[in-house]
C-alpha positions in Angstrom: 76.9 -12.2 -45.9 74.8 -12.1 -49.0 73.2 -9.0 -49.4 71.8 -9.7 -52.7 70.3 -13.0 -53.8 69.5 -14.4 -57.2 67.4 -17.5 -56.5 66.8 -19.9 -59.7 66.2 -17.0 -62.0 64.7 -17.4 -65.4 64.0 -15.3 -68.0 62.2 -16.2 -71.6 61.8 -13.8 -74.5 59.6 -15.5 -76.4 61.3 -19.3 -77.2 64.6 -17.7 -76.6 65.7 -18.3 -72.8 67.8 -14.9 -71.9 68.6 -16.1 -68.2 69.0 -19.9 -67.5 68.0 -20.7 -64.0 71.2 -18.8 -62.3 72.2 -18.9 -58.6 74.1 -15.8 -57.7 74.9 -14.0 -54.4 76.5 -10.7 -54.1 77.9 -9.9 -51.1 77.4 -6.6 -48.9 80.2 -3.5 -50.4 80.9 -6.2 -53.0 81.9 -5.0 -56.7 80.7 -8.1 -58.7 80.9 -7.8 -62.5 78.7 -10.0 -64.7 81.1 -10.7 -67.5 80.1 -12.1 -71.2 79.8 -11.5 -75.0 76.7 -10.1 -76.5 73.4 -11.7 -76.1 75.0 -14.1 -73.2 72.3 -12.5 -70.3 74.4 -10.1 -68.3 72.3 -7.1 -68.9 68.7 -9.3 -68.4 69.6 -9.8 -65.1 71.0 -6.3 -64.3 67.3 -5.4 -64.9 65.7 -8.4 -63.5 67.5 -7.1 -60.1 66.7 -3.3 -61.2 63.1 -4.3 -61.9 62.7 -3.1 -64.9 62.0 -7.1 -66.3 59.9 -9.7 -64.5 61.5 -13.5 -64.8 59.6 -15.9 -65.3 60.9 -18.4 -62.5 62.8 -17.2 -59.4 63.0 -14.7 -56.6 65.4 -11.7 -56.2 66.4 -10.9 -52.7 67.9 -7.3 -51.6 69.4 -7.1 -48.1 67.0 -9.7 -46.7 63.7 -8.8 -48.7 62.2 -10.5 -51.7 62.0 -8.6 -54.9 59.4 -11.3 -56.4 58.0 -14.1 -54.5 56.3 -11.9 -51.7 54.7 -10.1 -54.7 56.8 -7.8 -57.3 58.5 -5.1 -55.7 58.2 -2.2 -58.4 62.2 -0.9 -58.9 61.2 2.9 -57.3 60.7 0.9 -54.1 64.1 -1.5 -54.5 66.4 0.8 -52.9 68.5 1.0 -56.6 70.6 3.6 -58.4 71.2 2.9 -61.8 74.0 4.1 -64.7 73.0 3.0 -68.3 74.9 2.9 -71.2 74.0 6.0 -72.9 74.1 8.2 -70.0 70.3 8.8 -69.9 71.1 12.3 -69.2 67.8 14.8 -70.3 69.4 17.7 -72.5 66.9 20.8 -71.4 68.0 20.4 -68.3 71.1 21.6 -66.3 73.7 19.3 -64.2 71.6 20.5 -60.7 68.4 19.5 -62.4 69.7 16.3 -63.9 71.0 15.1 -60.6 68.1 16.4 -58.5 65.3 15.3 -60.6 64.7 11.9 -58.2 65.0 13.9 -55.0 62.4 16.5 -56.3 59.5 13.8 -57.2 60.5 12.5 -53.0 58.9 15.7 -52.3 62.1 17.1 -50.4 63.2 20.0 -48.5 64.5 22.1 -51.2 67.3 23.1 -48.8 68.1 19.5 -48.7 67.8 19.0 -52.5 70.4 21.7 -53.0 73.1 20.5 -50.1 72.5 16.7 -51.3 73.1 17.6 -55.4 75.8 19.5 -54.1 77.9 17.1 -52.2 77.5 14.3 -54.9 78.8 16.5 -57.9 82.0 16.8 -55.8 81.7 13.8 -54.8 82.3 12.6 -58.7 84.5 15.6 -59.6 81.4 17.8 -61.1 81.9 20.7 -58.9 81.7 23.8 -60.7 79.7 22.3 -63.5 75.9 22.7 -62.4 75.0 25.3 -64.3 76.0 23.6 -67.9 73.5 21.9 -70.3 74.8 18.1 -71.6 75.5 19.3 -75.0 78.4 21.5 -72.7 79.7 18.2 -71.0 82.1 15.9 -73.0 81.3 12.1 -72.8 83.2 11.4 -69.1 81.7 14.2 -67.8 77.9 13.3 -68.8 79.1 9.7 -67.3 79.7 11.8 -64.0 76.0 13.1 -63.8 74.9 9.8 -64.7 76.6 8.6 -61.5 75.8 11.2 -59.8 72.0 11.7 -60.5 72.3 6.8 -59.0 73.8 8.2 -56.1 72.1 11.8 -55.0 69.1 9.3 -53.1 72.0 7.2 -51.2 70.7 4.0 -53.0 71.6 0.4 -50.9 72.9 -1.1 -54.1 74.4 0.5 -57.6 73.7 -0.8 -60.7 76.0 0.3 -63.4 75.7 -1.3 -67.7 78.1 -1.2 -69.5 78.7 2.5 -68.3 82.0 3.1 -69.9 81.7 1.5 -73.5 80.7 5.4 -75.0 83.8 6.4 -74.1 87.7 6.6 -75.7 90.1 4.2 -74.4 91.8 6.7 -72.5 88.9 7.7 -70.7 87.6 4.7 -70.1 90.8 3.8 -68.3 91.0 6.5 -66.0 86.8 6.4 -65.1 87.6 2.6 -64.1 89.5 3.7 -61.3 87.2 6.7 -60.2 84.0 4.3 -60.4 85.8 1.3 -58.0 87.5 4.1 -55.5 84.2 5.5 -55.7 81.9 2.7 -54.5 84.8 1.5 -52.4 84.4 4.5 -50.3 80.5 4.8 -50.1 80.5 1.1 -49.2 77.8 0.1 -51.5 76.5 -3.0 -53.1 76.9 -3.2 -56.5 76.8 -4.9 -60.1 78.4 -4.1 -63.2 77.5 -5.5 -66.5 80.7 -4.9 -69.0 81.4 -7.4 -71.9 85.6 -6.2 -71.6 87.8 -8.5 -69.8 90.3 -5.8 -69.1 87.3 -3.7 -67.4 85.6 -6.7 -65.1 89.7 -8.0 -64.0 90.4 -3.7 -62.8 86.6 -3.0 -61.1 85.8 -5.8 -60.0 86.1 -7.9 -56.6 84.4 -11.2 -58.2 83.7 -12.0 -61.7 80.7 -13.6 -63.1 81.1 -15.3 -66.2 78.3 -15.5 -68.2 77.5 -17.7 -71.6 74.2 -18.5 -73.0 72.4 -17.5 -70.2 74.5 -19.7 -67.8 77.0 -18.9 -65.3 79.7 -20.7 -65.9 82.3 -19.3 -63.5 82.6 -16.8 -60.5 85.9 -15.8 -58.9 88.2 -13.3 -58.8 90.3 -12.1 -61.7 93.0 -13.9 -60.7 91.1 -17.0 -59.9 89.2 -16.7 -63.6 92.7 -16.2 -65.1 95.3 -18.3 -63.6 92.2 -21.5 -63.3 89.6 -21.2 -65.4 86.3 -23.7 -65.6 86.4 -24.4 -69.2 88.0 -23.3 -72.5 85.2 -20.8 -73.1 86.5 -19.0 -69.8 89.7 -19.4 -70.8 89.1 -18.1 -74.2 87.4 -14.8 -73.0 89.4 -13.9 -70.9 92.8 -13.4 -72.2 95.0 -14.4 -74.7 95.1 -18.6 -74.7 97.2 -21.0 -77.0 94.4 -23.9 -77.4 96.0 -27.2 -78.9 93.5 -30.1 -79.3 94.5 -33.2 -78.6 93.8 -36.9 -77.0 94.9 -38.3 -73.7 97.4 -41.2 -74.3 98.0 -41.4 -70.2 96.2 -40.9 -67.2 98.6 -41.6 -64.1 96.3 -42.7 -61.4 98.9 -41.6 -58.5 99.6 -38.0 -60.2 98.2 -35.2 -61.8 100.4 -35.5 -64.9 98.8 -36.3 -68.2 100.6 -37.2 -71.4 98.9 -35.7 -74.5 99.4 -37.1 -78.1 98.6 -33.6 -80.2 99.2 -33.0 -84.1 103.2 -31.3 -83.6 104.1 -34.2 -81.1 103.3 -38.2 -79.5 104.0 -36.6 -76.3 102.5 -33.2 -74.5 102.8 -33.1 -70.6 100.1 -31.2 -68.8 99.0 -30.8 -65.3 95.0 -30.8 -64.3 92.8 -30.7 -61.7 90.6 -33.1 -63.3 92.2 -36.1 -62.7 89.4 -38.1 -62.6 88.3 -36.6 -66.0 91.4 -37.4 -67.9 90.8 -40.6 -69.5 92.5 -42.2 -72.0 91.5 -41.6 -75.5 89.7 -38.7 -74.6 89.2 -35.0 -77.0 90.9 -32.0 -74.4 92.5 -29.1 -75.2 95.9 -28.0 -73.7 96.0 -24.3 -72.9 99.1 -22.2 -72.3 98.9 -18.3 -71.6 101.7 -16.9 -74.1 103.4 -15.3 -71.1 103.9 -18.7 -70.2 105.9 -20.3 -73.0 109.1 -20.0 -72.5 111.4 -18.9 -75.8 115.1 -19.7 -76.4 117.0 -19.1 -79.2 119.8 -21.9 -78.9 118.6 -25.6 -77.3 118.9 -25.7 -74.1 119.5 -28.4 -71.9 117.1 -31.5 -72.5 113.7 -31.8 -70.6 110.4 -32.8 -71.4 107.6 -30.3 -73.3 110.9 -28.9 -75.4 110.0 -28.1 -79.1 111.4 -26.8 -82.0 109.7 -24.2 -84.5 110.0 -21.3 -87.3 108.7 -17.7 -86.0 105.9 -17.2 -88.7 104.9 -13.7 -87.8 106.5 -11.2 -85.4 104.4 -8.4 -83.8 105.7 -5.2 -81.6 102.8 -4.4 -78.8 105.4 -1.6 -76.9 106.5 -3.5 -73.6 107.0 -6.6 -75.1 107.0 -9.0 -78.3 104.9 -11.4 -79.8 106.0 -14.2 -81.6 103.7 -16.6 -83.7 105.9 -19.9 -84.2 104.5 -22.6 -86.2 105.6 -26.0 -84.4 105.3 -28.8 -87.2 101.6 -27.1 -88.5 100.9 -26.2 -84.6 100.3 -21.9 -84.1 101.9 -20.8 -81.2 102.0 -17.9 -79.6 104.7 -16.2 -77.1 104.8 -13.5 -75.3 109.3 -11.9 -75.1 111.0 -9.5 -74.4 112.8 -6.8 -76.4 116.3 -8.3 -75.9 115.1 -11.7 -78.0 116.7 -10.5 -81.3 115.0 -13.5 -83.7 113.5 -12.2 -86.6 110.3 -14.1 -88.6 112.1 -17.2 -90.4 114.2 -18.1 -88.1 114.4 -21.1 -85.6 113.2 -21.1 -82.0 112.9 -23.4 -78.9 109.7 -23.6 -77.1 109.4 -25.0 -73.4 105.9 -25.5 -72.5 106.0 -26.3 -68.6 103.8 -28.7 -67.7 102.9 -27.3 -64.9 101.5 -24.3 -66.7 100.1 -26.5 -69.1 96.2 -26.8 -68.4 94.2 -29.0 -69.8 90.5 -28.4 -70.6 87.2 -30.1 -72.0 
């Protein structure tokens, strides 16, 4: 059940259109991550749902109640805790008084105000730490009141941007974890706005890929991944060969297709799209790097086997990259430590066909 609805949502800035009509439903306890580069609209409609902007076109529904169409619901009213980028944390005030500060303008029970604050700051791991000041905090830790101070007034949905980028790779990893075990256990709605792949395939249970104020994909991580919608997806998120080419052959009874590319007449790809693969039509084949296979003698003869030069060889700790160059053609492959070519020497590539994608 939806418990979130983005209705035909549109929002202008001027001549520049942030949010392009989008249909989006979030469902209840869901993590869903809106996913894109800069300027793509991901953090628009964080605060179109938030209320902090009014679209221009649409309605925003929140656990059965419209944000919009029924006349604009200001965000104190919405039900929302939010985490922003910078933390937002006020420095002449303490931990207690950051996280308390919403409760106190409610006008609550101070008793309450105290066993409330209390019980969230060990709920994120601040126990201990009331009495410090920000500038006493490192960065995660300043995150953790942030969270905190969203989720002291038991909000129905969390709203989190790009909470984590402030922080050191390290960090970041470990507060991934913490937020989605977090929310998992409290059971409550939320998005997250993040522009890092890595972050959105960890937190999240669907994806929302965003471009040019468009969605142009929602799935999970593995869905995004293993079948994306079009090379943009497929370029974001990951690591994809792309090698453009045109379709010589579109088998009416099967979903092979024979490519004719720049390193050879004949490429064989599976798609899903067989209607779409016409003869004499621009595609691009698309190979994860984990997915071409590396051999350093020929083997045994079979369609998609070519022959290259490693042009660059790169050591990323658990495994190798090689860069082959395939008659002018880049390719790269992901091996394993026990492949002992070195840059200049001669390589087999098999590119399975039925990891082969094509896209448009």
């Amino acid at each position: 059940m939806a418990f979130i609805e983005i209705k035909n949502l549109l929002k202008r800035f001027k001549k520049v259109v942030a949010v392009n009509h989008i249909h989006l439903e979030v469902k209840q306890g869901e993590m869903l991550t809106l996913l894109g580069p800069s300027g793509c609209g991901k953090t628009t409609t964080l605060r179109c749902i938030a209320g902090l902007e009014t679209p221009d076109e649409g309605d925003i529904v929140i656990d059965g109640k419209p944000m919009l169409s029924e006349g604009f619901i200001h965000s104190s009213k919405r039900g929302i805790g939010m985490v922003f980028q910078n933390y937002a944390v006020w420095p002449h005030m303490r931990v207690f008084n950051n996280v308390a500060y919403g409760l106190k303008l409610q006008k609550i029970h101070k008793k309450s105000i105290q066993e409330r604050v209390l019980e969230v700051l060990e709920l994120v791991g601040m126990k201990g730490l009331e009495d410090r000041y920000p500038s006493q905090l490192s960065g995660g830790e300043q995150q953790r009141v942030a969270l905190a101070r969203a989720l002291v007034r038991n909000p129905k949905v969390l709203l989190l941007d790009e909470p984590l980028s402030n922080l050191d790779a390290k960090l970041r990893e470990s507060m991934r974890f913490e937020i989605k075990s977090l929310v998992k256990r409290m059971g409550i709605t939320s998005v997250y706005v993040t522009h890092d792949q890595a972050e959105a395939m960890v937190i999240s249970d669907r994806i929302a890929v965003m471009e040019s104020g468009n969605i142009v994909q929602v799935g999970t991580a593995q869905e995004i991944y293993k079948k994306p919608a079009n090379k943009f997806v497929a370029d974001f998120i990951g690591t994809m060969n792309f090698i453009s080419g045109e379709i010589v052959q579109a088998p009416r009874d099967t979903d092979a297709v024979c490519v004719r590319t720049e390193f050879a007449e004949k490429v064989l790809c599976t798609t899903d799209s067989v209607m779409e693969a016409t003869p004499g039509k621009k595609v691009y084949i698309s190979i994860r790097p984990e997915d071409v296979e590396v051999f350093t003698e020929q083997p045994q003869a079979r369609e998609n086997l070519f022959k290259g030069i490693i042009a660059h060889k790169a050591y990323l700790g658990n495994f190798l990259y090689f860069f082959v160059d395939v008659n002018g053609t880049r390719i790269q492959a992901q091996v394993q430590h026990n492949l002992p070519q070195d840059e200049g020497q001669e390589v087999h590539l098999f590119l399975d066909p039925q990891k082969c994608m094509i896209l448009f």
